[in-house]
C-alpha positions as a Python dict, from the first residue, in 0.01 Angstrom:
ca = {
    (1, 'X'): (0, 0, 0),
    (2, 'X'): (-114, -147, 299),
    (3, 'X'): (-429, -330, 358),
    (4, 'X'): (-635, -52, 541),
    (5, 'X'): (-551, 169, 200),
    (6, 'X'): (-667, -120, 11),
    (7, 'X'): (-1005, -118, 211),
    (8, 'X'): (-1033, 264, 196),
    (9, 'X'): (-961, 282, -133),
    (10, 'X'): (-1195, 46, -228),
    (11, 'X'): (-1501, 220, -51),
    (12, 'X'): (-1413, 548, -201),
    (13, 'X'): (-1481, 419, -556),
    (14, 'X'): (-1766, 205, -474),
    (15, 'X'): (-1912, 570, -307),
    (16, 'X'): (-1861, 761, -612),
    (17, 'X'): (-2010, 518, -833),
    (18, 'X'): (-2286, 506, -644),
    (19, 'X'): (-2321, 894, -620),
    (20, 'X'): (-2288, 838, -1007),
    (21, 'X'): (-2558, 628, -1062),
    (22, 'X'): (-2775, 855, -845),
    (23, 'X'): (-2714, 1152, -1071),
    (24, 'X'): (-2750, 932, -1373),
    (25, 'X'): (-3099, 852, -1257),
    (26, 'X'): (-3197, 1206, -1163),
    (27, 'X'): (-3091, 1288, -1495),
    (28, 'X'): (-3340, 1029, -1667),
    (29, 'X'): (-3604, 1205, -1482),
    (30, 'X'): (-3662, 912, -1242),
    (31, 'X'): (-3588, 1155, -936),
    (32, 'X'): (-3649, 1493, -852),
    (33, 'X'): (-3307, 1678, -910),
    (34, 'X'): (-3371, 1819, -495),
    (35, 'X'): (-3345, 1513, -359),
    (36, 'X'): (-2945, 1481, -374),
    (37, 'X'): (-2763, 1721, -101),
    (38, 'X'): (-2575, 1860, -306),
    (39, 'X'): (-2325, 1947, -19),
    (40, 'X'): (-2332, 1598, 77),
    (41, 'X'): (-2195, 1453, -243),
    (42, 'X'): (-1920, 1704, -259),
    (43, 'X'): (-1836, 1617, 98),
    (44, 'X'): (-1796, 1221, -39),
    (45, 'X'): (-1589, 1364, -373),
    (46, 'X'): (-1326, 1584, -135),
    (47, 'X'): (-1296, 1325, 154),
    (48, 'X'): (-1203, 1050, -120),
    (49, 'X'): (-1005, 1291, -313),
    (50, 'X'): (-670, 1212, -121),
    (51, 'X'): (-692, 828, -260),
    (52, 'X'): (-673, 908, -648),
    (53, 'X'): (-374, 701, -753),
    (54, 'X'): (-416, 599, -1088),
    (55, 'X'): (-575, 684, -1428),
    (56, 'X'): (-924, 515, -1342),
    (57, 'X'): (-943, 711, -997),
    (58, 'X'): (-885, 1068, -1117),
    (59, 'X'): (-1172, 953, -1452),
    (60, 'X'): (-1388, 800, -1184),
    (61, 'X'): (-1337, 1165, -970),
    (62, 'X'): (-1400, 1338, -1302),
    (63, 'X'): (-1724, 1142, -1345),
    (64, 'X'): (-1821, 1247, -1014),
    (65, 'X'): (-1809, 1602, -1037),
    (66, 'X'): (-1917, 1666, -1387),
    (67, 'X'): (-2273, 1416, -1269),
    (68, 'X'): (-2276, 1648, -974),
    (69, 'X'): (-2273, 1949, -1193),
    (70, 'X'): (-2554, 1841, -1445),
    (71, 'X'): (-2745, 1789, -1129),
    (72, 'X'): (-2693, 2120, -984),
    (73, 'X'): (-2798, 2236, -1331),
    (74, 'X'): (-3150, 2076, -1329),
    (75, 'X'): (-3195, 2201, -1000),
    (76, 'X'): (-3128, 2564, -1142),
    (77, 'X'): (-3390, 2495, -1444),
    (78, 'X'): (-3655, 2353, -1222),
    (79, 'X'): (-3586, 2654, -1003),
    (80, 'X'): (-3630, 2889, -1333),
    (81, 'X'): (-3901, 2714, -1423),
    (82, 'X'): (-4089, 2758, -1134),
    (83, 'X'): (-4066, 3121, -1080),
    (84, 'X'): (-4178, 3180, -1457),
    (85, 'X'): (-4513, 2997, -1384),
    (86, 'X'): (-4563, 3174, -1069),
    (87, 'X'): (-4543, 2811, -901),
    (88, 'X'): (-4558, 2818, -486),
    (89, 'X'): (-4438, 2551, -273),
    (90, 'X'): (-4774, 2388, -114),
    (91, 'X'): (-4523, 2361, 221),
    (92, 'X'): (-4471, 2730, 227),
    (93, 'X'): (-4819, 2820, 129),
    (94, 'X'): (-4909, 2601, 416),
    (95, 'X'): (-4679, 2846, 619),
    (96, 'X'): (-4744, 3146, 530),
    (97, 'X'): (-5164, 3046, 616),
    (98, 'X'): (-5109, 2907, 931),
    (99, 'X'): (-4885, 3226, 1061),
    (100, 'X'): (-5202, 3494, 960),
    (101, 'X'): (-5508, 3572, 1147),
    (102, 'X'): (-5833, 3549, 1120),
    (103, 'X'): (-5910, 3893, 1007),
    (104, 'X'): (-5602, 3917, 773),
    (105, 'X'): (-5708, 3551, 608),
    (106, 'X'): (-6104, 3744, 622),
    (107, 'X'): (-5948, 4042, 443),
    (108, 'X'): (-5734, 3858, 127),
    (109, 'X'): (-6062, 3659, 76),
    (110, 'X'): (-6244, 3987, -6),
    (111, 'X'): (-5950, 4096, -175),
    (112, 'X'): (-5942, 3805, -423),
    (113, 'X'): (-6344, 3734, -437),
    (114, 'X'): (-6436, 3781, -756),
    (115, 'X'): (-6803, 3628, -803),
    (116, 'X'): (-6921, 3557, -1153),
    (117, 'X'): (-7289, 3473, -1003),
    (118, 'X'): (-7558, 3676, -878),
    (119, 'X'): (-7805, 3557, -670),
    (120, 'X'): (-8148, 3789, -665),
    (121, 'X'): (-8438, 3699, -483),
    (122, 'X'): (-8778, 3911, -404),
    (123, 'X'): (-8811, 4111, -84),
    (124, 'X'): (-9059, 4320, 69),
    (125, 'X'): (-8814, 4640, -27),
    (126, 'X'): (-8802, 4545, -393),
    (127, 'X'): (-9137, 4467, -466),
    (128, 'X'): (-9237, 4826, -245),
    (129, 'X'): (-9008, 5026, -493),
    (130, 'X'): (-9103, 4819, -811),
    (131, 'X'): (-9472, 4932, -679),
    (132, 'X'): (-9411, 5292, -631),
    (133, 'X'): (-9182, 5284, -994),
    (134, 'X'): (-9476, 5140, -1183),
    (135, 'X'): (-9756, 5329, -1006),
    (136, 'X'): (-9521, 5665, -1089),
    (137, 'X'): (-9456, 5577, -1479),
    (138, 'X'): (-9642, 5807, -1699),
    (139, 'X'): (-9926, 5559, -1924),
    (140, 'X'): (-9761, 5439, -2274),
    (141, 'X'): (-9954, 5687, -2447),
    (142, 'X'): (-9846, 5987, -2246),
    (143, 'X'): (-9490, 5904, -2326),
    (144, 'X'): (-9527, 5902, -2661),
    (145, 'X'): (-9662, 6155, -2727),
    (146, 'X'): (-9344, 6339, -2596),
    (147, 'X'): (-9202, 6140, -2913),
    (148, 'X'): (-9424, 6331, -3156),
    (149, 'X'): (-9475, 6035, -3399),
    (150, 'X'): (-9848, 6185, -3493),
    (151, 'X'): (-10192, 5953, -3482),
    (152, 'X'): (-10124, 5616, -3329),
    (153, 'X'): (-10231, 5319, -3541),
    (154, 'X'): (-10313, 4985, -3335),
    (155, 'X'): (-10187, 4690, -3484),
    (156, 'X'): (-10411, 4469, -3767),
    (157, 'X'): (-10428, 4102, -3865),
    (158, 'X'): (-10250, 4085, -4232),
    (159, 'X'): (-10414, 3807, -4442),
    (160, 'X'): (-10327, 3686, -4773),
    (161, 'X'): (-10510, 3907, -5044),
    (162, 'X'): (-10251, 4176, -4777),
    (163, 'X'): (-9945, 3999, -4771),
    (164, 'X'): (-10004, 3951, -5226),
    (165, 'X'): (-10097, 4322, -5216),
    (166, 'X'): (-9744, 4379, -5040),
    (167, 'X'): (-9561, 4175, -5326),
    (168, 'X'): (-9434, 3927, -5005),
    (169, 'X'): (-9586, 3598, -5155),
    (170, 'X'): (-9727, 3533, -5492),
    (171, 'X'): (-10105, 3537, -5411),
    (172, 'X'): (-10188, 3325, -5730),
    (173, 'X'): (-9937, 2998, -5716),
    (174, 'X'): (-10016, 3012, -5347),
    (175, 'X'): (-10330, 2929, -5320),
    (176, 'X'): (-10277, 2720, -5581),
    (177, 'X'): (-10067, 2539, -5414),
    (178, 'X'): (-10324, 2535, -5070),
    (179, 'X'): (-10584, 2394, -5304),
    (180, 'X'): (-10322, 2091, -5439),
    (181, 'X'): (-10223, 2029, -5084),
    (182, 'X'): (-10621, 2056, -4959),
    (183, 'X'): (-10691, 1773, -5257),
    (184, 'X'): (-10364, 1585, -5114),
    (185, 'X'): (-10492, 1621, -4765),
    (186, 'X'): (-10860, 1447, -4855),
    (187, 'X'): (-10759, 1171, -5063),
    (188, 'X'): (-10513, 1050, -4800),
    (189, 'X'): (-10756, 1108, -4544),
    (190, 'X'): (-10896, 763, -4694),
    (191, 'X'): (-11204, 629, -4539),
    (192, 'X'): (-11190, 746, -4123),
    (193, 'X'): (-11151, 1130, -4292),
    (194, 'X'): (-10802, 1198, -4069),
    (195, 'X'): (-10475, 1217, -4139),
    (196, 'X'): (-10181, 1224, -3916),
    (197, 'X'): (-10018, 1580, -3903),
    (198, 'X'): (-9654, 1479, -3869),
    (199, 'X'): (-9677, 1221, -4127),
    (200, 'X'): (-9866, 1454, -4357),
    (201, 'X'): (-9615, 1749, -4343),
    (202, 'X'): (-9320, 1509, -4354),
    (203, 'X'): (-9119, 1563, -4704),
    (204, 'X'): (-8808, 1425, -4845),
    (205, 'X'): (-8616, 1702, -4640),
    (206, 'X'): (-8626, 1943, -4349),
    (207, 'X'): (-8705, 2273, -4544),
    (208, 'X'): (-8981, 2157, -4746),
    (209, 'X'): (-9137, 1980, -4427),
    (210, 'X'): (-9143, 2330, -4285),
    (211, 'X'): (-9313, 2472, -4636),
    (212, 'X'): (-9583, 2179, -4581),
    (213, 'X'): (-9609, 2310, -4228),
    (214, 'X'): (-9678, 2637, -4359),
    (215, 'X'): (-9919, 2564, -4602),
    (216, 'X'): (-10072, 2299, -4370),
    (217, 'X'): (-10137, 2616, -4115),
    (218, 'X'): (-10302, 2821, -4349),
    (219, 'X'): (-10532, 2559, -4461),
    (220, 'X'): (-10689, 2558, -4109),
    (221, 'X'): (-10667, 2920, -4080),
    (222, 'X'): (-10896, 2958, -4415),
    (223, 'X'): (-11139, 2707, -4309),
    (224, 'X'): (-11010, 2421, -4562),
    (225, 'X'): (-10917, 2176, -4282),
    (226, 'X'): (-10949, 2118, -3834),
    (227, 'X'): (-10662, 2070, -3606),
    (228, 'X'): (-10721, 1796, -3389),
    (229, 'X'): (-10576, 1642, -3098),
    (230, 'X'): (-10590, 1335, -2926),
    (231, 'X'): (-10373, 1253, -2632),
    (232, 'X'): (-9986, 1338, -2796),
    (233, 'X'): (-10132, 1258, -3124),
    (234, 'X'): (-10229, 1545, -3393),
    (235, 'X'): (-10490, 1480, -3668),
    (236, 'X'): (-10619, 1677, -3969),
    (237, 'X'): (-10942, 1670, -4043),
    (238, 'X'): (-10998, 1756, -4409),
    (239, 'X'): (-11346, 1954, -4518),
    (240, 'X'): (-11572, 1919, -4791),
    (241, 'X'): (-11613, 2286, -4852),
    (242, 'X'): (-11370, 2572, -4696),
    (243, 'X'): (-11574, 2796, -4436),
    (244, 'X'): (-11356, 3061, -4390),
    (245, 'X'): (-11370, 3276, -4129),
    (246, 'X'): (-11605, 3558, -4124),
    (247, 'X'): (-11504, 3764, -3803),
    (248, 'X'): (-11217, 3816, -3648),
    (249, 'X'): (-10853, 3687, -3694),
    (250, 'X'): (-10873, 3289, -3657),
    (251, 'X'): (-10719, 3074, -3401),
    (252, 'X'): (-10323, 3085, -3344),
    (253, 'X'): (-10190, 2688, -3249),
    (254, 'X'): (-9834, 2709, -3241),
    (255, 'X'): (-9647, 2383, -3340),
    (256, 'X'): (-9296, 2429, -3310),
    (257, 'X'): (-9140, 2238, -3648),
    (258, 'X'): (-8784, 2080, -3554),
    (259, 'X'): (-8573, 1821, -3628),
    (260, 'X'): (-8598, 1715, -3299),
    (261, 'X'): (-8997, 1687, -3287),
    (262, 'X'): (-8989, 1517, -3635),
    (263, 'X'): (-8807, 1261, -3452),
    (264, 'X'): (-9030, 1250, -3154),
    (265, 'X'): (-9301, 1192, -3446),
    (266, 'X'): (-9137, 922, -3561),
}
């Protein structure tokens, strides 16, 4: 063997190591499996293919072409892969955009818009129609009677002595309760006569604070106690004697009772 065949020889092997390692490495997912030419490697196995001499060369050529193969198998999965995900090549979407028109780009925006918000505002055509709607609607005592439900009844206040009546709360224990609570309220009232609401209605949980709450409101809706305010602050004012109300329903003050305004309170 002369010394060019040496050299040649030589260079072969260190090339298919190399194209070895490379597949090795694409393999333990260090590379994308597309970035060998997969033409080019078997262009280096065939034109060294002529050299194999001994044992070591034809297992070294082995090793080439079975590293080659895996590799041309991960390319085939990441192909699969891709096609079952519907995945696009950003290069070729990039492509395909630049090669359409204006009107065809205008006309697979509209086909793919699908808003999920509507914007409405007031015009001078919607609030003519709304007019001429409402101005055309038939009273809410015409329509019903095209119901036939008979005499209409207008709505009344229901009070206690109603609700008892009903069988909906006990009238006896509650008011016996109001009364214990109106005592409660005046002894703690102490020496100014006030009492803070929140602290007042506060309990050892959430549901009987809103029972307090409930009672509390129906103690200044019978005239045993006044709803104050000052600034954010809330006071009751306990009375000597209850002056219930003689006309009328009484005044509605809606506190909303939460966790997160018991809180606040605190």
């Amino acid at each position: 063997m002369t010394m060019t065949e040496k050299v040649r020889r030589l260079s072969g092997r260190r090339e298919l190591e190399e194209l070895i390692q490379t597949c090795i490495s694409i393999e333990n997912r260090r590379f994308n499996p597309f970035l060998l030419d997969i033409a080019e490697a078997l262009s280096i196995i065939r034109r060294h293919s002529n050299q194999l001499r001994t044992l070591e060369d034809h297992l070294l050529d082995m090793r080439a072409i079975t590293s080659v193969a895996r590799v041309v198998g991960l390319q085939s999965a990441y192909l699969r892969f891709q096609s079952s995900s519907l995945f696009v090549d950003p290069s070729m979407v990039k492509e395909k955009l630049d090669s359409l028109s204006r009107e065809q780009l205008a006309e697979f925006l509209l086909l793919s818009w699908h808003p999920i918000v509507e914007l409405e505002q007031l015009t001078l055509a919607s609030t003519k129609e709304a007019k001429e709607f409402w101005e055309s609607m038939l009273s809410f005592f015409e329509r019903r009677k095209r119901l036939h439900l008979g005499p209409f009844d207008n709505p009344e206040a229901t009070d206690l002595s109603e609700l008892a009546h009903m069988r909906v709360v006990d009238e006896k224990a509650y008011t016996r309760r109001m009364q214990d609570l109106w005592n409660e309220l005046k002894k703690r009232s102490g020496e100014e006569g006030t009492a803070d609401y929140w602290n007042f209605i506060k309990a050892s949980d959430f549901a009987q604070t809103v029972t307090r709450a409930q009672l509390v409101s129906f103690l200044v809706s019978y005239g045993y106690a006044n709803l104050r305010r000052k600034g954010n602050t809330l006071f009751l004012v306990p009375k000597v004697k209850p002056a219930p109300h003689l006309e009328g329903s009484p005044l509605s003050f809606p506190i909303p009772i939460t966790k997160e305004a018991l809180l606040r309170a605190k």
